[in-house]
C-alpha positions as CSV (number, residue, x, y, z in Angstrom):
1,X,112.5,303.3,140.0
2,X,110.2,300.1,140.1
3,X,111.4,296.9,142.1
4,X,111.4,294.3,139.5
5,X,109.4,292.1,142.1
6,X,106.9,294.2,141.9
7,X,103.8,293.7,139.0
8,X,102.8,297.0,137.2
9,X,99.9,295.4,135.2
10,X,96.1,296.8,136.0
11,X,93.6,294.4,137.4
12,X,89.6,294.4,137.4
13,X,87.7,292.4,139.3
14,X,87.4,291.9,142.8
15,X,91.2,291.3,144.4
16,X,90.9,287.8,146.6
17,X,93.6,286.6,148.7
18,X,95.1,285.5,152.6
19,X,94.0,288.7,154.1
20,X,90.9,289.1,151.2
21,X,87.5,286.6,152.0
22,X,85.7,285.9,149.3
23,X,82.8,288.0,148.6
24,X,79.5,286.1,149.6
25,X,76.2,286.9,148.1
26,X,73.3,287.4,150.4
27,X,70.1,286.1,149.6
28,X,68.0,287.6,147.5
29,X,64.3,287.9,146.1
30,X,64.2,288.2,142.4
31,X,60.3,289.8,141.5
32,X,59.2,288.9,138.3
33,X,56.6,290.5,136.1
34,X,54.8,288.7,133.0
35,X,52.1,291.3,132.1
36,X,51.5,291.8,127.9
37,X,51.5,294.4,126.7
38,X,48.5,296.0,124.0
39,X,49.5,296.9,120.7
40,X,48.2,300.5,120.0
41,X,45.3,300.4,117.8
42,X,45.9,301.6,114.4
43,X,44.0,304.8,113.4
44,X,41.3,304.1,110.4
45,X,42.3,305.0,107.0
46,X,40.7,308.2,107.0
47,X,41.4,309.3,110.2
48,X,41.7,313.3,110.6
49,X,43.1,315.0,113.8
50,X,41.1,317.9,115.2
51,X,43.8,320.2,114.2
52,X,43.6,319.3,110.8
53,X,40.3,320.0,110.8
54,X,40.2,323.4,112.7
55,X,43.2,324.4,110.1
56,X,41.2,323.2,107.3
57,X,38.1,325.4,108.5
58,X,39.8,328.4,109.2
59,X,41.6,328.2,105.6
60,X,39.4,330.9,104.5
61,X,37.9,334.1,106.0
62,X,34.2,332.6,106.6
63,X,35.3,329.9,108.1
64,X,38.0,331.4,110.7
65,X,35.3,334.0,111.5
66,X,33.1,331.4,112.3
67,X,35.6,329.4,114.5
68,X,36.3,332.9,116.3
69,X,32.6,333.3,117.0
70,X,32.2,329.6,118.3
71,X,35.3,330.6,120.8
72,X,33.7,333.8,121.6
73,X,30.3,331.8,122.5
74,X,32.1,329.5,124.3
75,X,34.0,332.0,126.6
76,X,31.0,333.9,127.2
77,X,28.5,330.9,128.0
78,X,30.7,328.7,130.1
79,X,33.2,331.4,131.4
80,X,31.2,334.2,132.2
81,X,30.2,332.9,135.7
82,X,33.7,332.0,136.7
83,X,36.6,334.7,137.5
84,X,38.1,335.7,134.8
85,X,41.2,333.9,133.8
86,X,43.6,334.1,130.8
87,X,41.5,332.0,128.5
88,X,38.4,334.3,129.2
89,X,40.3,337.3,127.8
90,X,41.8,334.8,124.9
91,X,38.2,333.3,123.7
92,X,36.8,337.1,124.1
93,X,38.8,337.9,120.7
94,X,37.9,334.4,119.4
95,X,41.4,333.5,119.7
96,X,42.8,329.8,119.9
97,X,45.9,329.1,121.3
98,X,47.5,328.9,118.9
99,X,46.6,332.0,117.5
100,X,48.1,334.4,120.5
101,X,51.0,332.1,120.5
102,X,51.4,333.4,116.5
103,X,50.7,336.7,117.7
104,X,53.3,336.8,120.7
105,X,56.1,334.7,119.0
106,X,55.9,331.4,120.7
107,X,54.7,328.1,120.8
108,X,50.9,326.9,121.9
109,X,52.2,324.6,124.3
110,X,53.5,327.8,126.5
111,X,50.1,329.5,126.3
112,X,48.5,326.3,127.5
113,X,51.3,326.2,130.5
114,X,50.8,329.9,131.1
115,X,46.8,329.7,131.4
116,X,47.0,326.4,133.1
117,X,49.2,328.3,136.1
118,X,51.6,326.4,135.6
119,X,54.5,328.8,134.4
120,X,55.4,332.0,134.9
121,X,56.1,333.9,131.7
122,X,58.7,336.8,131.9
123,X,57.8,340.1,132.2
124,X,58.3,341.0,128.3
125,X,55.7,337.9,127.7
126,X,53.7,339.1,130.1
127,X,53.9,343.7,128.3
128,X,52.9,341.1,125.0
129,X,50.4,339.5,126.8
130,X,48.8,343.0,127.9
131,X,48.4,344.4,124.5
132,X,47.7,341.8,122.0
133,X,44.8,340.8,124.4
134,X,43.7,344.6,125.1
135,X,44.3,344.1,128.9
136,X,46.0,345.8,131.6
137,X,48.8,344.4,134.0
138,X,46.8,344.3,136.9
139,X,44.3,342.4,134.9
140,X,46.8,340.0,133.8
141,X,47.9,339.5,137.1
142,X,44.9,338.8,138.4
143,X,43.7,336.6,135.8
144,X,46.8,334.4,136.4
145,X,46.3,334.4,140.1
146,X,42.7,333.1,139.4
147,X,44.9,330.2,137.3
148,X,47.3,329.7,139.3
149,X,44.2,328.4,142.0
150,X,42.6,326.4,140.1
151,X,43.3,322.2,140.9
């Protein structure tokens, strides 16, 4: 049972009184910035993204032949020298990215993350891996080892 002297309504704030200071505020230094800020540039009216472009070429067989022999050039004149990582084994069957990521199932953005080193696919990604690129496990692992080193 409540004492009618008593007050059962709910206060916010902070509760001042006889026993209660005041709460002070302590000096402070307010930092202001006043910097502007760039509008992004527009893109020109016939502005076409790389992608578009690549999908556009590879719309018919000469032209995705052709894209799979640049990438084969490419992984053979500037990764040759260099231990082989995942790309190597990607641009040898004139894959993109987003090709193997069609062939295992996923998304290109993984493939980059798995070739960059910088995740570590699960072992049924990893089986996938292995045969749609014609490699072994031991391969693979060192291939992402070599990845996994680089800066």
């Amino acid at each position: 049972m409540r004492s009618p002297s008593v007050s059962s309504s709910a206060t916010t704030g902070t509760l001042v009184g006889p026993d209660r200071p005041r709460p002070q505020s302590a000096p402070a230094k307010v930092i202001y910035f006043n910097f502007a800020i760039e509008p992004e540039a527009s893109l020109p009216s016939d502005f076409v993204s790389i992608d578009s472009l690549i999908d556009e070429f590879e719309a018919d067989d000469a032209g995705r032949e052709a894209m799979a022999e640049a990438r084969r050039f490419v992984g053979e004149r500037f990764y040759s020298s260099a231990p082989r990582g995942l790309a190597t084994f990607r641009l040898a069957k004139g894959w993109s990215q987003k090709r193997l990521a069609q062939q295992l199932g996923t998304s290109q953005s993984h493939i980059a993350r798995i070739e960059a080193g910088q995740s570590d696919p699960q072992i049924s990604t990893v089986r996938r891996l292995c045969e749609v690129l014609g490699i072994t496990i031991e391969q693979f692992e060192s291939a992402f080892t070599q990845d996994r080193q680089l800066p």
